[in-house]
N, C-alpha and C positions, 0 to 999 in steps of 0.2 A: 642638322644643318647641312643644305647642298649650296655648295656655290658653282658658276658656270665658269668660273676663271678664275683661278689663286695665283698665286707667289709665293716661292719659300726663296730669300736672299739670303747671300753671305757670303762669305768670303772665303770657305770652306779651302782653305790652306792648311793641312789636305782635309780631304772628305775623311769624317769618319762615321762610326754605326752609329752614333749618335746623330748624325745628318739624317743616314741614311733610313731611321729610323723613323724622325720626321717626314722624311716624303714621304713612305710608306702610306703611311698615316693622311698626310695631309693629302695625300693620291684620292683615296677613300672619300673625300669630302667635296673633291672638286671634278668638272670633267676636264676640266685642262688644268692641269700644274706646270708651270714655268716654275725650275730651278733658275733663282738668278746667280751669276755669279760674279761676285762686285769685289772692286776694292775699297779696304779701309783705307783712309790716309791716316791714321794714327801705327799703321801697322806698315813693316816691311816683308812683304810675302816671300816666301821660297819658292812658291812655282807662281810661274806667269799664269794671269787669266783662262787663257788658250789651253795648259795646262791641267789646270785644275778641272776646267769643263771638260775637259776630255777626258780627266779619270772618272767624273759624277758619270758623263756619256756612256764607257764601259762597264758600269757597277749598277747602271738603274736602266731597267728593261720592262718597265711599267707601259702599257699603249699610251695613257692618257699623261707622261711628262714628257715633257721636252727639257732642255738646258740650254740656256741662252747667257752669254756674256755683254754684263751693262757696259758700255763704254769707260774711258776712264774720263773723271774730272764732271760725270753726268749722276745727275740725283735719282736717288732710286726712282722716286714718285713720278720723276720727266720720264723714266723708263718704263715704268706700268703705265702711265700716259698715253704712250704711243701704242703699244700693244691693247687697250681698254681695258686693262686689269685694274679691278676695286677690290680685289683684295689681298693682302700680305700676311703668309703663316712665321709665326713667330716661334722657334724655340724657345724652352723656359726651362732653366735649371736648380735656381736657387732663388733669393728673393732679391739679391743682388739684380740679377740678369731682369727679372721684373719691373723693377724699379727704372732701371736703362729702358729698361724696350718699350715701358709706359710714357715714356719721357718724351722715345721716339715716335712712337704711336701721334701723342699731340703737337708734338712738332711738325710728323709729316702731314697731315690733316689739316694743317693751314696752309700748305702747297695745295696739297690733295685731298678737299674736302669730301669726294665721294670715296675714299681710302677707308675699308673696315683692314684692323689686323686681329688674327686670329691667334691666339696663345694656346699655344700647346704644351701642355709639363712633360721634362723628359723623363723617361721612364727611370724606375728609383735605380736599375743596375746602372744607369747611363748618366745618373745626374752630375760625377766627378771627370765626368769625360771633356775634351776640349782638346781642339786643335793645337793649342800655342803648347800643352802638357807633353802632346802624343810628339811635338817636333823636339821639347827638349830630352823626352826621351830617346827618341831616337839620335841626337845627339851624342847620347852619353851609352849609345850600341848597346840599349836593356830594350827587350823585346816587346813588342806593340802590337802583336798578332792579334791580344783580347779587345784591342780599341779601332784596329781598321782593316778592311779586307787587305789578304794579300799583293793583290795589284799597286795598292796604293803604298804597304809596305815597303814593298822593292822600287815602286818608283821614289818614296823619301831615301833611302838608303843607296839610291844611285846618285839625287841630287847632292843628297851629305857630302858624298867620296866625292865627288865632282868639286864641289866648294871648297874642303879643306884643302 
């Protein structure tokens, strides 16, 4: 499968090798990959937008991605909209995450009927990996070197000491 334009979204607070993994990969299938980098509103992020795109920025040095942050309060699909992207790479980790992303899949296809998303299974060393995991560790000062490059390490362990 080639596509001319993809997406991989999320909200990668912080980016980990499981992201980055994904782009990788989803780089391979597309000639332009937009990392998007969005906010949940069920989630309260530790790094700002701005933030988080700037470490994906430093950590991925692929020709063919860029990284772009969706505005806040703006739906993914109005954001590939405007850029003409059809299509969105999905992370998949368990059947949980499928079942969500399948959900979203047809949800966003009634915004954005020309919208394929593409699933990708995380690779089996990577399938216990997650953001929300890698920040309460690092919460609790136990090491996270095996789940995110060192950039990003020292940037959670700056914001931590900063917060507490």
């Amino acid at each position: 499968m080639y596509m001319q334009k993809a997406a991989f979204a999320g909200s990668f607070d912080p980016p980990t090798f499981g992201h980055l993994d994904i782009v990788e990969r989803a780089a391979r299938l597309c000639g332009e990959l937009t990392v998007v980098v969005a906010d949940n509103l069920q989630k309260q992020p530790l790094f700002s937008a701005e933030e988080r795109a700037a470490l994906l920025r430093s950590l991925v040095s692929l020709p063919n991605v860029t990284v772009a942050v969706c505005p806040p309060a703006t739906l993914l699909v109005d954001f590939l909209k405007t850029r003409n992207i059809h299509n969105v790479v999905r992370g998949i980790r368990s059947e949980r995450d499928f079942a969500y992303e399948a959900d979203m899949a047809r949800i966003n296809t009634r915004y954005y009927p020309e919208l394929e998303t593409i699933f990708l299974p995380a690779r089996p060393e990577l399938e216990v990996l997650s953001s929300s995991v890698v920040r309460q560790l690092a919460l609790c000062h136990a090491s996270i070197s095996c789940f995110v490059p060192e950039a990003v390490a020292a940037a959670l362990h700056e914001k931590i000491s900063i917060s507490l």
